[in-house]
C-alpha positions in Angstrom: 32.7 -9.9 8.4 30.2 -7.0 8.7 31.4 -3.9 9.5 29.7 -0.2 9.8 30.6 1.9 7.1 31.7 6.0 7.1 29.6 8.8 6.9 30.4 8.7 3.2 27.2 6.8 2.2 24.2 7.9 3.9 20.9 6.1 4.0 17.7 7.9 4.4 14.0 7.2 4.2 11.6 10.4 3.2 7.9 9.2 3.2 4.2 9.6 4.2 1.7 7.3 5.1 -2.0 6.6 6.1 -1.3 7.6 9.6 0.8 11.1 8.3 -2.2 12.2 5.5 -5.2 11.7 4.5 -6.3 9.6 1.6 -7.6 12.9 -0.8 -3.4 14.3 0.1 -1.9 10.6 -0.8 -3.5 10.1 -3.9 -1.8 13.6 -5.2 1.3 11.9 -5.0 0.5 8.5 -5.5 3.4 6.9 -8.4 2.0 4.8 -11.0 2.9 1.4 -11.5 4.6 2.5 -15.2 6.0 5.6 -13.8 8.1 4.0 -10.6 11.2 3.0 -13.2 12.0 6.6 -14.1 10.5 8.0 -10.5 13.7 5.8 -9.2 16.1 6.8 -12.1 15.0 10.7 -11.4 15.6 10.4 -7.6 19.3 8.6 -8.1 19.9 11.6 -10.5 19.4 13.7 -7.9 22.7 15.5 -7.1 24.7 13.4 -4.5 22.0 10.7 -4.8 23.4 7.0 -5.9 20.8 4.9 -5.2 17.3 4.6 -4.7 13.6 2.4 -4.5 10.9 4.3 -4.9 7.8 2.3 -2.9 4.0 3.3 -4.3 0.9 1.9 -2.5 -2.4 2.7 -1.7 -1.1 3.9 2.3 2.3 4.6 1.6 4.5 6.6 -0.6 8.2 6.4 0.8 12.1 7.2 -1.2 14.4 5.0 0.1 18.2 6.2 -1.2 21.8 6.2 -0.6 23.8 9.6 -1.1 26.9 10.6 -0.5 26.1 14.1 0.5 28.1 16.2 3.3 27.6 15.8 6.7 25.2 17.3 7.8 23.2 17.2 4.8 20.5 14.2 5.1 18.6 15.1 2.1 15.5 15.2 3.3 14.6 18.7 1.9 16.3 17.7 -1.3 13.4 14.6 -1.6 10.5 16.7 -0.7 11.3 19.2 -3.2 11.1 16.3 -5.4 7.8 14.8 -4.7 6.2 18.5 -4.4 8.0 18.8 -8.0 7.2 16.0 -9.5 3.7 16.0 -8.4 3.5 19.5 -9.4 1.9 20.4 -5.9 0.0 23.6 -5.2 1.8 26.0 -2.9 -1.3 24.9 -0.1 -0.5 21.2 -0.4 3.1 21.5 -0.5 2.9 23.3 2.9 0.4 20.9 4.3 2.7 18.0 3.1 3.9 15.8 6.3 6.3 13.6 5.6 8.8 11.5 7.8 12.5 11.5 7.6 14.4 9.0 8.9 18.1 8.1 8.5 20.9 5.3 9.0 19.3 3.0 11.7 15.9 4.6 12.0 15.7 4.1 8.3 16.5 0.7 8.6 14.4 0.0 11.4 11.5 1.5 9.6 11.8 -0.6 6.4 12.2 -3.9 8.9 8.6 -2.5 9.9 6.9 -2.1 6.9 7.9 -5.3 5.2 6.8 -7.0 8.5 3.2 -5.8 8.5 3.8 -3.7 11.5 3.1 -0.2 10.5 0.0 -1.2 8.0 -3.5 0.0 8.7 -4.6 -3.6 8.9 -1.3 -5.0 11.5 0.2 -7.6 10.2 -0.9 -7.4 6.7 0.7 -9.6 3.9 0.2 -8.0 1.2 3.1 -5.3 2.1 5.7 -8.1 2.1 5.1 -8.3 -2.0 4.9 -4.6 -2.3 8.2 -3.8 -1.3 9.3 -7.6 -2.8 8.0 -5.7 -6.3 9.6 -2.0 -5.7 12.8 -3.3 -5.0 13.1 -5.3 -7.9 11.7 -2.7 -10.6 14.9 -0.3 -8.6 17.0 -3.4 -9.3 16.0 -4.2 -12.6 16.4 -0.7 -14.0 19.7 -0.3 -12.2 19.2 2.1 -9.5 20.0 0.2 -6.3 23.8 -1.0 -5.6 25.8 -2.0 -2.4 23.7 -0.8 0.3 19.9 -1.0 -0.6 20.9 -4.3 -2.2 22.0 -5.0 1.2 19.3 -3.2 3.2 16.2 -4.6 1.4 17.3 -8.0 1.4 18.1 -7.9 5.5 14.4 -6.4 5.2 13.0 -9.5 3.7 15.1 -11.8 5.7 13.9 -9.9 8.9 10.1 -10.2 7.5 10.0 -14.0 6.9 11.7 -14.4 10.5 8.4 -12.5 11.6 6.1 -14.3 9.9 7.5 -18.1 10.7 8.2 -16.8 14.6 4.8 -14.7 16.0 1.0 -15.0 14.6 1.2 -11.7 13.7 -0.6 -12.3 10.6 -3.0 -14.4 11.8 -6.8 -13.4 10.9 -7.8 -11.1 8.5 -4.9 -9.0 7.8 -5.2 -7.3 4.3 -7.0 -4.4 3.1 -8.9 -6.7 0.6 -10.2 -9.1 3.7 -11.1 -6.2 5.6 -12.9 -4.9 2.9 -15.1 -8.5 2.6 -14.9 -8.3 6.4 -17.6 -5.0 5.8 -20.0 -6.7 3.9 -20.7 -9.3 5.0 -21.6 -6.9 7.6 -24.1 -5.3 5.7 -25.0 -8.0 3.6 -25.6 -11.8 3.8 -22.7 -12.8 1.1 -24.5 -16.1 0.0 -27.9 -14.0 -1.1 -25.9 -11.5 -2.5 -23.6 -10.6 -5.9 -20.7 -8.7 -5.7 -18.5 -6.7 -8.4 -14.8 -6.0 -8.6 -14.0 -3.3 -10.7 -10.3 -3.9 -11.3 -8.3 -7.3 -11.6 -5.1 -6.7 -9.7 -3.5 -7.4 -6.4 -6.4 -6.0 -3.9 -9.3 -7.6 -6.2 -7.7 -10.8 -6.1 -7.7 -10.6 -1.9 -11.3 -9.8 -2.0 -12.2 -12.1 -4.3 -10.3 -14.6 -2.7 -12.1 -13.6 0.7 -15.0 -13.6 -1.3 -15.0 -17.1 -2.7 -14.3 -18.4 1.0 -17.5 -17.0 2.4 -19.3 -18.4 -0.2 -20.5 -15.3 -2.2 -23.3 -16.3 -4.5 -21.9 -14.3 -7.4 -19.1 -12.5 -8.1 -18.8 -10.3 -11.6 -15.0 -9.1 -12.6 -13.8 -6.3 -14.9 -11.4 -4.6 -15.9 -9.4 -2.3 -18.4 -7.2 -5.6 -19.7 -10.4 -7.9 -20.0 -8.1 -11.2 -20.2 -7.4 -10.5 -16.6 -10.9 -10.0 -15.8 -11.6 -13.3 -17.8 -8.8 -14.9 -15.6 -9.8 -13.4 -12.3 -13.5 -14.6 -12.7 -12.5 -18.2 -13.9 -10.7 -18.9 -10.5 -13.7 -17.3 -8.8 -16.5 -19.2 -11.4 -17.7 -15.7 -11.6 -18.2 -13.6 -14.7 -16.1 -11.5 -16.8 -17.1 -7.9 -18.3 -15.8 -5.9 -20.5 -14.7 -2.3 -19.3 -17.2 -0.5 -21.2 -19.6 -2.7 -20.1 -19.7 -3.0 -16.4 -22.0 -0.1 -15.9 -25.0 -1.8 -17.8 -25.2 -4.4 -14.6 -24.2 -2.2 -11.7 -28.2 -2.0 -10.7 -28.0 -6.0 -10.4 -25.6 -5.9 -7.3 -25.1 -5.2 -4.1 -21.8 -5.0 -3.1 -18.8 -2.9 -5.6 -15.5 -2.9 -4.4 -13.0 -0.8 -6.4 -9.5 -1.0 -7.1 -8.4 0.2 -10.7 -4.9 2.6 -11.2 -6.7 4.9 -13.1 -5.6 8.3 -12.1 -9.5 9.6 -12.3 -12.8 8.7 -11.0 -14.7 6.1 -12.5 -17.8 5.7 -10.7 -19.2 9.1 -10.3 -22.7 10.3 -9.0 -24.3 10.5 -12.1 -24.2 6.4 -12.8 -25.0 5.9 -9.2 -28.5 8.1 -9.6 -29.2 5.9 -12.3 -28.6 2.4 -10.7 -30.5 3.2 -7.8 -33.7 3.9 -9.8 -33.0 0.9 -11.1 -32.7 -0.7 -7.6 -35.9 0.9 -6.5 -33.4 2.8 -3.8 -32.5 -0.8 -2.6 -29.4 0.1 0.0 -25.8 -0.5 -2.0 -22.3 -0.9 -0.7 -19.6 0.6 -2.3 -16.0 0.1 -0.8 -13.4 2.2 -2.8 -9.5 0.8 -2.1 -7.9 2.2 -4.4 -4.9 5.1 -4.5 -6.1 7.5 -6.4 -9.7 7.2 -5.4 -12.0 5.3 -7.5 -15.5 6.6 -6.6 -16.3 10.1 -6.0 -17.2 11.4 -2.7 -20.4 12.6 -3.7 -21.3 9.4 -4.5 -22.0 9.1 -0.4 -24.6 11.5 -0.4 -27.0 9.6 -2.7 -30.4 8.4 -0.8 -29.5 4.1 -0.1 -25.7 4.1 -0.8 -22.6 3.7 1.7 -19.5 4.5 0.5 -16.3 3.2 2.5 -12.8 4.8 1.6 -9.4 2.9 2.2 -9.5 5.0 5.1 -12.5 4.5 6.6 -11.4 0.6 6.3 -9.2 1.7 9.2 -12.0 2.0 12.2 -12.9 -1.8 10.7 -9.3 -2.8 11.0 -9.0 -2.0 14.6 -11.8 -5.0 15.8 -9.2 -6.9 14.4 -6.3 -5.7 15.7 -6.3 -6.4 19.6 -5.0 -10.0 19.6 -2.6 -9.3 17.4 -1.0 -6.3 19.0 -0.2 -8.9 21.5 2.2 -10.5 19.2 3.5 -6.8 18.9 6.5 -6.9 21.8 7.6 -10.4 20.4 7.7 -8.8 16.8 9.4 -5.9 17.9 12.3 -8.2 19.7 12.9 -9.9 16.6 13.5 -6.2 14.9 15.5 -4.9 17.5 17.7 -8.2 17.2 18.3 -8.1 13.5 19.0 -4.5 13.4 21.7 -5.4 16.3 23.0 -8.7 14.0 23.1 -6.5 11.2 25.1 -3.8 12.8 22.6 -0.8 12.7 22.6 -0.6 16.4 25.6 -1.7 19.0 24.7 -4.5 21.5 23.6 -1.2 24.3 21.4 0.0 21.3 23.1 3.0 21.1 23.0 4.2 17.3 25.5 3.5 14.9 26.3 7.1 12.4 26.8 4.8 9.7 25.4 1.4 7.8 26.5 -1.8 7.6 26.8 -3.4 3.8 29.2 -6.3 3.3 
């Protein structure tokens, strides 16, 4: 039988999000993939800290943790003096950093949220569900969750699948990546056109996916780890390029849509000048999702190109978004109920002080 717990184990959530800060704030403290085992280890060695999950992605960076701290103490300060140390943040951007603090049931609530698609740019995406799927288990595997964010994430996921299976929340184009193909075949007619994915991972793999189903004439992949790139482009019957190489055929397409974890620019002003002599000024699309950025700014103020952010995504986002904000009050019951079944809130939905774990 489930019942809440003491105020001797606190759960908080510290985060930020698309809808908190801006894209050129979020990818100062955006976690690598490789980094996230010892970001979770440094974060449950915090003092007071037992447990934590550390989730990383292009609109969200969020601590999830267990403490045992005094009452009174939430540590909320305590995790944003982490991130602004870790990140080694600049007096200016540490005092511009917004970040939301939740604890016990509004934490819980907020997770049940997330992994449902409900506070995504794009509503309902799917991709999230993975996400936090892939965050939890690198905290698992590396020993950093125990009772009650074992407890907590997998409620999450149970409450996410009962979202998916009960509302069309997710119906239509709800990922980033779709979006993304959603904006050029906007601007371009897909079957006359080729398209390049720099990057191999997750996001690509959505576009191309999108991609293939609109019938894009040609799609070229590459990436750092070329046997992905090879892989990525045999599913699509595209083509694979090397790293080094991809530049030498940018002037041949149309449409560039970035997503590589490299913590730099790679497509910078100076290749784009030289492609679009090459184009004769032809018009080119670039859409950049990726957390750090992948294409410089600048880039936009070339004569011919448009460059789309992961945040300028959002205005395309919101065409989409009307029918399924309908499927909102539904999605939101299902919440509420869980977090009642799972003892975060009493049946009046009054807040509970503590948790539940078993």
């Amino acid at each position: 039988m489930l019942e809440p717990t003491d105020n001797r184990s606190g759960l908080v959530c510290v985060g930020l999000n698309y809808k908190t800060t801006p894209v050129e704030v979020r990818e100062r403290l955006a976690f690598p993939e490789a980094q996230v085992p010892q970001a979770v280890q440094q974060v449950r060695g915090l003092p007071g800290f037992e447990e934590s999950v550390v989730l990383s992605t292009c609109n969200r960076v969020e601590l999830y943790a267990a403490h045992s701290l005094p009452s009174g103490d939430h540590g909320h300060a305590t995790l944003r003096d982490y991130l602004v140390e870790h990140f080694k943040l600049q007096p200016e951007h540490a005092e511009a950093l917004v970040l939301y603090n939740l604890d016990s049931a509004e934490a819980a609530r907020h997770l049940f949220r997330v992994v449902s698609g409900l506070d995504s740019m794009v509503l309902g995406e799917t991709e999230i569900f993975g996400q936090v799927k892939a965050a939890y288990k690198t905290a698992l595997d590396t020993g950093a969750t125990g009772k009650t964010l074992n407890k907590l994430f997998q409620q999450a996921f149970t409450v996410g699948k009962k979202v998916r299976n009960e509302t069309t929340i997710q119906r239509g184009s709800t990922s980033v990546g779709s979006v993304a193909v959603d904006l050029a075949e906007k601007v371009h007619d897909l079957k006359q056109c080729r398209v390049m994915l720099v990057g191999a991972g997750e996001m690509s793999r959505t576009c191309a996916q999108s991609l293939l189903s609109r019938g894009a004439k040609s799609v070229i992949v590459s990436n750092r780890s070329y046997d992905k790139a090879v892989e990525l482009a045999a599913e699509m019957k595209g083509t694979a390029l090397k790293f080094d190489e991809w530049e030498h055929v940018l002037h041949e397409v149309d449409v560039i849509i970035s997503s590589t974890s490299a913590p730099h620019f790679v497509i910078k002003p100076e290749q784009i000048e030289q492609v679009m002599r090459k184009r004769r000024w032809n018009p080119l699309l670039l859409i950049d999702i990726a957390v750090p950025r992948d294409v410089d700014p600048a880039v936009n103020e070339i004569e011919g190109v448009y460059l789309y952010d992961i945040d300028a995504l959002q205005a395309i986002a919101d065409e989409g978004r009307r029918e399924r904000e309908r499927q909102l009050i539904a999605c939101e019951r299902i919440i509420e109920e869980q977090l009642e079944k799972f003892g975060f809130v009493k049946p009046s939905g009054s807040t509970q002080h503590g948790f539940i774990v078993s």
